[in-house]
C-alpha positions as CSV (number, residue, x, y, z in Angstrom):
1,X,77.0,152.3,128.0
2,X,79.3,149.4,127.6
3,X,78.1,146.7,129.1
4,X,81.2,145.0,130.4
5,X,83.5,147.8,131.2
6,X,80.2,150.4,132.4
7,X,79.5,148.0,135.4
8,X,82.6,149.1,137.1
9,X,81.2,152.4,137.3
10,X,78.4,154.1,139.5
11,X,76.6,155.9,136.6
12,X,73.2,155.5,136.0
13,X,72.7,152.5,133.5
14,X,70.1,154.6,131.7
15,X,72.1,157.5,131.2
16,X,74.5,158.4,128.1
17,X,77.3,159.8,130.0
18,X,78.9,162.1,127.8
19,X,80.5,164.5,130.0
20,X,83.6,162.5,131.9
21,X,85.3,165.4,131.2
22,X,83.5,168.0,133.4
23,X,83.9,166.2,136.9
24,X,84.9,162.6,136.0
25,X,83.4,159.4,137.0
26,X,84.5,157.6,140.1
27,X,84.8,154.0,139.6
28,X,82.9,151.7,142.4
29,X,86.2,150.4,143.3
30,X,87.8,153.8,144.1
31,X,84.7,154.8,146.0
32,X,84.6,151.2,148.1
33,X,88.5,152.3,149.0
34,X,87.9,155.7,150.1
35,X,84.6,154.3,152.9
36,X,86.8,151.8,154.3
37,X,89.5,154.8,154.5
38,X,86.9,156.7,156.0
39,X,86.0,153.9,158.4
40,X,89.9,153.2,159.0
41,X,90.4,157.1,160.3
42,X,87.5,156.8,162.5
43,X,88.1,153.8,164.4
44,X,91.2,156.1,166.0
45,X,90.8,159.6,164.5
46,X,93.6,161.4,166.3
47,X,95.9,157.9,165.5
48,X,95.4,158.3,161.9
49,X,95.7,162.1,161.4
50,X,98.3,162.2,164.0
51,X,100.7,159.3,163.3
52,X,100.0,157.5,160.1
53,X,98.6,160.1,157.6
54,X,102.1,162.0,156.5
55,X,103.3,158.3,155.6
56,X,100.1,157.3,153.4
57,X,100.4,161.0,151.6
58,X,104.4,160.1,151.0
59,X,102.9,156.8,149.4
60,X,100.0,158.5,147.8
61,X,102.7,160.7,145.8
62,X,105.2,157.8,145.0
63,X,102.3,156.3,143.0
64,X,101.0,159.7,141.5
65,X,104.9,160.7,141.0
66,X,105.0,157.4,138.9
67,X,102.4,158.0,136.8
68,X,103.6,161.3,135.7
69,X,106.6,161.6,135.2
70,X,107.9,163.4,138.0
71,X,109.9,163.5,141.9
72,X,107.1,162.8,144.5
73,X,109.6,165.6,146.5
74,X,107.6,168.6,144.3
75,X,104.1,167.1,144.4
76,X,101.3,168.0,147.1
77,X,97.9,167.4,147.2
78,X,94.8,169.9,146.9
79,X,91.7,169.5,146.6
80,X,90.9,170.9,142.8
81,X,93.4,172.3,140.1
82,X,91.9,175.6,140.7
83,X,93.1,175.5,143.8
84,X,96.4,175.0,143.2
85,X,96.1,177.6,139.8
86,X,95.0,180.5,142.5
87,X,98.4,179.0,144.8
88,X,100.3,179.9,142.5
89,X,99.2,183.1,141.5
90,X,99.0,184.5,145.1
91,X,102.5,183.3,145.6
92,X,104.0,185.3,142.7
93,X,101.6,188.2,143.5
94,X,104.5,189.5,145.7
95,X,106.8,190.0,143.1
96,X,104.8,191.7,140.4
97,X,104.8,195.3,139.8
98,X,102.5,198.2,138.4
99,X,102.7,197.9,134.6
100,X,103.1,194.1,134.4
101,X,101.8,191.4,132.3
102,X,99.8,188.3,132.7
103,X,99.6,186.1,129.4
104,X,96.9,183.6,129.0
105,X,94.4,182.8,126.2
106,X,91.3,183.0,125.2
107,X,90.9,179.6,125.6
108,X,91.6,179.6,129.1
109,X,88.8,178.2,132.0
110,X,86.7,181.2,133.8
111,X,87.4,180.4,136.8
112,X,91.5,180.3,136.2
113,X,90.7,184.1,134.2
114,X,88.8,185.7,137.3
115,X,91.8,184.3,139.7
116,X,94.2,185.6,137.2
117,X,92.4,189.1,136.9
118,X,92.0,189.3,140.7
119,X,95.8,188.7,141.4
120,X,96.8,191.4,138.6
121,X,94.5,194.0,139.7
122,X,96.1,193.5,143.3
123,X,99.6,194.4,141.7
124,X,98.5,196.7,139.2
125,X,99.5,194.5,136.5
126,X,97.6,193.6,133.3
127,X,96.3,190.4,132.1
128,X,97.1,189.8,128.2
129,X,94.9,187.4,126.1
130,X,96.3,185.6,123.1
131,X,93.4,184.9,120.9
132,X,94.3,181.5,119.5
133,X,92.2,180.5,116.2
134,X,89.5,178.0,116.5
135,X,88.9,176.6,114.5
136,X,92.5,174.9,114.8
137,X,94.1,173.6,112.1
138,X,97.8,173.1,113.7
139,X,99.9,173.6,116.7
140,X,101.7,176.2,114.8
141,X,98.5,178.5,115.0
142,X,98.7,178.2,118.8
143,X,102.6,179.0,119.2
144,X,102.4,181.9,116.9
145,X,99.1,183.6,118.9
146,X,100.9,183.1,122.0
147,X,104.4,184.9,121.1
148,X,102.8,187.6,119.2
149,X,101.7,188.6,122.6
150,X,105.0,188.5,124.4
151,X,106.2,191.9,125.9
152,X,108.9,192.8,127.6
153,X,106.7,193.5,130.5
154,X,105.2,190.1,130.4
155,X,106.5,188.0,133.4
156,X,104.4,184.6,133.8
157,X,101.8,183.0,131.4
158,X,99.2,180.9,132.2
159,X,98.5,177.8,129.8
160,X,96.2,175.3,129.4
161,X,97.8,172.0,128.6
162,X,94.0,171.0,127.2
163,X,91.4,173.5,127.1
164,X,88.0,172.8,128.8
165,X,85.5,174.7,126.3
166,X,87.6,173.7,123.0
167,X,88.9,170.6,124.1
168,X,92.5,171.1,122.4
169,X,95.5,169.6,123.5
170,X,98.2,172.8,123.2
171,X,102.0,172.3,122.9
172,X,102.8,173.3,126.3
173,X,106.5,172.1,126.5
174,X,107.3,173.6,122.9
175,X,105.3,176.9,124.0
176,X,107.3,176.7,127.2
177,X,110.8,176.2,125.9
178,X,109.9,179.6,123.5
179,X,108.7,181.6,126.8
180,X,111.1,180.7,129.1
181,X,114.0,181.4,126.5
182,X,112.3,185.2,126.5
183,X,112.5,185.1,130.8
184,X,108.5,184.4,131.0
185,X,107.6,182.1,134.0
186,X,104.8,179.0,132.8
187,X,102.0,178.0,134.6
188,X,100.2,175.4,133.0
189,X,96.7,174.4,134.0
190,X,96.6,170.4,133.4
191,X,92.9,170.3,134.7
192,X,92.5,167.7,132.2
193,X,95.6,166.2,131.0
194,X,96.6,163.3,133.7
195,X,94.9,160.0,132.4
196,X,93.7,161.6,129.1
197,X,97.1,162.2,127.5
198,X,100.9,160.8,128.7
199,X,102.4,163.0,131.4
200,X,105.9,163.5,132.1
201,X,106.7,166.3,134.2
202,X,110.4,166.0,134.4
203,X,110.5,166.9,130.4
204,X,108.4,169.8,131.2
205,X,110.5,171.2,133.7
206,X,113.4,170.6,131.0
207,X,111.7,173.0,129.0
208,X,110.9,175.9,131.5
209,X,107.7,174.8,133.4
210,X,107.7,176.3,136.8
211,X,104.5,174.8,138.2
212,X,101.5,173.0,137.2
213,X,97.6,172.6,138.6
214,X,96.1,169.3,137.6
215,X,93.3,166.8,138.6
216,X,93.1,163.2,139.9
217,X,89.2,163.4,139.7
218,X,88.8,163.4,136.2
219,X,91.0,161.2,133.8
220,X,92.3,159.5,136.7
221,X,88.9,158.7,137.6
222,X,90.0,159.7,141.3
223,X,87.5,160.3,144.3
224,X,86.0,164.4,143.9
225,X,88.6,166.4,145.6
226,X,91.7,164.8,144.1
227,X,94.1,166.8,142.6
228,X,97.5,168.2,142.7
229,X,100.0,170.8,142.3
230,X,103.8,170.5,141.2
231,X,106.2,173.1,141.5
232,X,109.6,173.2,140.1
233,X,112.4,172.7,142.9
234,X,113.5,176.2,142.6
235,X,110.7,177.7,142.6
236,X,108.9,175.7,146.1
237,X,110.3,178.0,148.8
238,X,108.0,180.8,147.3
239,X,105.0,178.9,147.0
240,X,102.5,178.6,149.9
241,X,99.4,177.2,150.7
242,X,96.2,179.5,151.0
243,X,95.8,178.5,154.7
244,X,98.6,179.2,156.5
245,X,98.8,176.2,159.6
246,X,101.1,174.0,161.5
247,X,103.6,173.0,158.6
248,X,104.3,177.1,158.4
249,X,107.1,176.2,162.0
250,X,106.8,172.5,161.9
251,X,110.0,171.2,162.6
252,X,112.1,169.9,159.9
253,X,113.6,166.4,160.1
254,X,116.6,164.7,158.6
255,X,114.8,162.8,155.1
256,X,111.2,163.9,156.2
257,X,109.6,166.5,154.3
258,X,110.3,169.5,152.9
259,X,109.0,172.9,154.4
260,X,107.0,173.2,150.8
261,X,105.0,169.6,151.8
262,X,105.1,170.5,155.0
263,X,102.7,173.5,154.7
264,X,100.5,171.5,152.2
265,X,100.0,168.4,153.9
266,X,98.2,170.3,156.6
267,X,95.5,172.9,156.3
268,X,93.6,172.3,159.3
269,X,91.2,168.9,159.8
270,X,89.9,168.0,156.5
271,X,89.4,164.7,154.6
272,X,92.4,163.4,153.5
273,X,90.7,160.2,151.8
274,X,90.4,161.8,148.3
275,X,94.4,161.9,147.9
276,X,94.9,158.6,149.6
277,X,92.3,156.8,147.3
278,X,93.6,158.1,144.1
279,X,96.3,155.6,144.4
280,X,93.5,152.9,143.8
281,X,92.0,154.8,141.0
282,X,95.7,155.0,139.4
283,X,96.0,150.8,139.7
284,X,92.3,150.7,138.6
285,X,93.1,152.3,135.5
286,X,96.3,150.2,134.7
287,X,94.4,146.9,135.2
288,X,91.4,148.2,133.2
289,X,92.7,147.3,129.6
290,X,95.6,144.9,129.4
291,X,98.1,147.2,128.1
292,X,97.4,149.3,131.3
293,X,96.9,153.4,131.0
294,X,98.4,153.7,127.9
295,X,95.6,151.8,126.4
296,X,93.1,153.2,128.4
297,X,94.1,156.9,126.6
298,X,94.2,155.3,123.5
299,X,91.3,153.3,123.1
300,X,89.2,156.5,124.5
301,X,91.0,159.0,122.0
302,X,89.7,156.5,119.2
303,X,86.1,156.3,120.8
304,X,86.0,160.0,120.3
305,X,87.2,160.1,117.0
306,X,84.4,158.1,115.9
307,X,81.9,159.5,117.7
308,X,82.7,163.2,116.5
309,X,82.2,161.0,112.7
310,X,78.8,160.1,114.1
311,X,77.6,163.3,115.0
312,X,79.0,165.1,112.2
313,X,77.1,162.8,110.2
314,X,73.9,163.1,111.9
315,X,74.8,167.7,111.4
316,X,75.2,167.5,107.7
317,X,79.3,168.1,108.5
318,X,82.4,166.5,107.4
319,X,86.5,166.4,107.7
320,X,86.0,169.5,106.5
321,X,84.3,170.6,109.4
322,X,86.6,169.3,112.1
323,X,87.7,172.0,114.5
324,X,91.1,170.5,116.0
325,X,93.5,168.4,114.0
326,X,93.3,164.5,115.4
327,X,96.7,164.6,117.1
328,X,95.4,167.8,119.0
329,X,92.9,166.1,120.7
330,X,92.3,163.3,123.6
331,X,89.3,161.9,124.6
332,X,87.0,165.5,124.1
333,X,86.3,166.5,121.2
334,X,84.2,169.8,120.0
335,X,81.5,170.2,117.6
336,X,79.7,173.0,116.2
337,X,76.2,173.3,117.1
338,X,74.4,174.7,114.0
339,X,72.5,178.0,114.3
340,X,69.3,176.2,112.9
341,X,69.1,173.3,115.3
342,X,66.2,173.6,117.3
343,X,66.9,173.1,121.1
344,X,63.2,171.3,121.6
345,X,61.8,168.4,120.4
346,X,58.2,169.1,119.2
347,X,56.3,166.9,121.7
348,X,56.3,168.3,125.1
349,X,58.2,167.6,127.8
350,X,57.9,165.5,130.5
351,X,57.3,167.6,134.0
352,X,61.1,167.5,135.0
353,X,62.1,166.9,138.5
354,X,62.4,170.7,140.3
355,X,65.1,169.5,142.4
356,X,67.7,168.9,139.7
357,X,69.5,172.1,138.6
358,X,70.2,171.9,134.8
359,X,72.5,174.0,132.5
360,X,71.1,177.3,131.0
361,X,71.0,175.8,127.9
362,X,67.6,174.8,126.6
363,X,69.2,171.9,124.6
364,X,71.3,170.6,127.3
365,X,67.9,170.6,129.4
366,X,66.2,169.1,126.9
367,X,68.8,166.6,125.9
368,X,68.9,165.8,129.7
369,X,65.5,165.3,130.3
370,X,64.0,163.9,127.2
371,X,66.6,161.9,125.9
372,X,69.2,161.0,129.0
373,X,72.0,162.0,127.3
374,X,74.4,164.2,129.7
375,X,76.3,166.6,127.4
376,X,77.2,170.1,127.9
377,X,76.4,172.2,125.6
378,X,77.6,176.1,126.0
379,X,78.5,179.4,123.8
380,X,82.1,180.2,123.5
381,X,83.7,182.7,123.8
382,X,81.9,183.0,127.1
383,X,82.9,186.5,127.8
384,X,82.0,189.4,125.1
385,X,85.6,190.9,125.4
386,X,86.6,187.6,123.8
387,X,84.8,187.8,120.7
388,X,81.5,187.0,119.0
389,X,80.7,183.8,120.8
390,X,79.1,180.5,118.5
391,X,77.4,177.5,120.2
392,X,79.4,173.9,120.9
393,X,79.1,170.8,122.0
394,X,81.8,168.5,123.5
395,X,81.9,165.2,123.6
396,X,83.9,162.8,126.3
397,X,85.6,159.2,126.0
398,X,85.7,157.2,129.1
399,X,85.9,153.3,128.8
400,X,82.4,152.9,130.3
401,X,81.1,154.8,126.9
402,X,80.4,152.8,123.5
403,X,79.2,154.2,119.8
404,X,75.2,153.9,120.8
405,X,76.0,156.4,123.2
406,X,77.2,158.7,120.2
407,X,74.8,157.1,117.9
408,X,71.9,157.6,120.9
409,X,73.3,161.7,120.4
410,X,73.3,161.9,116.8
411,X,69.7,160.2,116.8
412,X,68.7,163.3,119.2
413,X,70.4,165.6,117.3
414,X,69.0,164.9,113.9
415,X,65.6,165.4,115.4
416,X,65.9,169.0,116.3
417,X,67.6,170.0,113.0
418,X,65.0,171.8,111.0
């Protein structure tokens, strides 16, 4: 762990965190904000929720609005992109009909394939699957997989903007501008593109983007629970929460908020403190580095550049071996686990604590366990319709992260390779 930038996170000193990229990191600064917003709401609950909580969400967008690219009048808050990827599917449900097609990849998150497969069973549509190469070598590979499965039945496709599994960053507003042109709606799943990569929604929207699911809780290093959805002005009127509540006959007032932020900012009692403290993790982030976010993404995408070199080194693979193009990737990168690597050390392993819950994996366990390196490690294509599935490893960037953290990987690496 870096030792100056690490102690403005809560992670475990000992640990090699090399997984910012599954749930993120919350920096003690963001969490100290969202207690004393917790504290604040409780000192005069039905005051806060009542009276000043639609005017801190309105200021809670204008600084995620700012950061992005886009008009804080087609943002609202939810709790998790896969949330707001299952809003939008059940929204557009109603106008889908028997014989209809849902486009996605085979790159795309299981949890944003089931909600895509339940919503298209419901209509009697079909869901499509592009099989984009990997390993990548441009984002010409990508464009071409994903038009050579365009029908005249197909009527929305689901994108990643950056894949979880295979960490590649795909060209969502040139994909975009080609499916729109051919009348197919976009919906782009940006789990993992605010704070890794620039944002600008506006140009998006330019090029056909109807709505996009993304995450404060990751890149943004926002409290758990932080995320967002944006929909495209023309689209908002058909786009509804999944609890229906108040803001469904909420009156409308004269500059207040629309009936789309209305039903959002809602859904019965909850915790509103995750969207509220993003704001801090969003000035955290800009004061981090003195060139502000910009340099945050940049130093991290050249943290993982080198520590993909390290590990590649410690595998016996090269350039050669590299499974995105550079300008394709962020701060995750992907590396090939070979089929020979043994997932054990020889010694035994220490008795391991039966409370914690560990990946399948047996190297992931053992990596977690023996060596304190958090990592996933996984087999994609996880589903056999996909294809023959290989194993991978993928690697995060977050400022708190240094090369012994790589170098602490490659050392554990090298001594399970037989």
């Amino acid at each position: 762990m870096n030792p100056e930038l690490g102690r403005h996170w809560a992670l475990d000193p000992e640990l090699a965190f090399l997984n910012h990229g599954s749930f993120g990191a919350t920096p003690h600064a963001v969490l100290q904000a969202q207690r004393w917003l917790r504290e604040l709401i409780e000192w005069d609950p039905v005051r806060f929720l009542d009276r000043f909580l639609p005017g801190r969400l309105a200021a809670a967008r204008e600084v995620l609005a700012a950061v992005i690219g886009a008009d804080a009048e087609d943002l609202v808050f939810l709790p998790n992109a896969t949330t707001g990827i299952n809003v939008v599917l059940r929204s557009v449900r109603e106008t889908l009909r028997p014989g209809d097609e849902l486009l996605t990849t085979d790159h795309e998150y299981n949890a944003t394939l089931n909600a895509l497969e339940v919503v298209a069973r419901a209509a009697g549509a079909r869901v499509v699957v592009a099989n984009v190469p990997f390993p990548l070598r441009s984002a010409d590979d990508v464009v071409e997989a994903v038009l050579a499965r365009v029908t005249p039945r197909t009527r929305l496709a689901m994108l990643s903007w950056i894949t979880s599994a295979t960490a590649v960053i795909f060209p969502v507003e040139r994909l975009a501008r080609e499916l729109s042109a051919r009348g197919v709606d976009v919906l782009i799943d940006g789990a993992h593109a605010p704070g890794q990569i620039p944002v600008d929604l506006s140009a998006l929207a330019e090029a056909g983007v109807a709505y996009v699911a993304a995450n404060g809780h990751k890149w943004l290093c926002g409290p758990k629970g932080s995320a967002f959805l944006w929909v495209r002005r023309d689209r908002q009127a058909d786009v509804h929460p999944l609890v229906v509540s108040h803001g469904a006959n909420a009156p409308l007032q004269a500059g207040g908020r629309s009936r789309f932020q209305l039903e959002f900012d809602w859904p019965g009692t909850a915790d509103p403190t995750p969207y509220l403290a993003l704001a801090t993790a969003i000035d955290f982030l800009a004061e981090l580095e003195p060139g502000g976010m910009e340099q945050v993404m940049a130093a991290n995408h050249a943290m993982v550049l080198e520590g993909r070199s390290i590990l590649e080194a410690a595998l016996g693979q090269g350039p050669a071996d590299h499974l995105a193009p550079d300008d394709l990737l962020g701060s995750m990168a992907t590396i090939a686990i070979p089929d020979d690597l043994d997932p054990r050390a020889t010694d035994p392993l220490p008795d391991a604590d039966p409370d914690v819950t560990l990946a399948d994996d047996p190297l992931n366990h053992d990596l977690v366990e023996r060596d304190r390196i958090q990592v996933p490690v996984y087999a994609w294509p996880a589903r056999p319709a996909l294809g023959p599935s290989r194993r991978f490893l993928r690697i995060s960037a977050q400022r708190y992260n240094d090369l012994d953290d790589y170098r602490r990987l490659a050392d554990g690496l090298a001594r399970r390779a037989r």
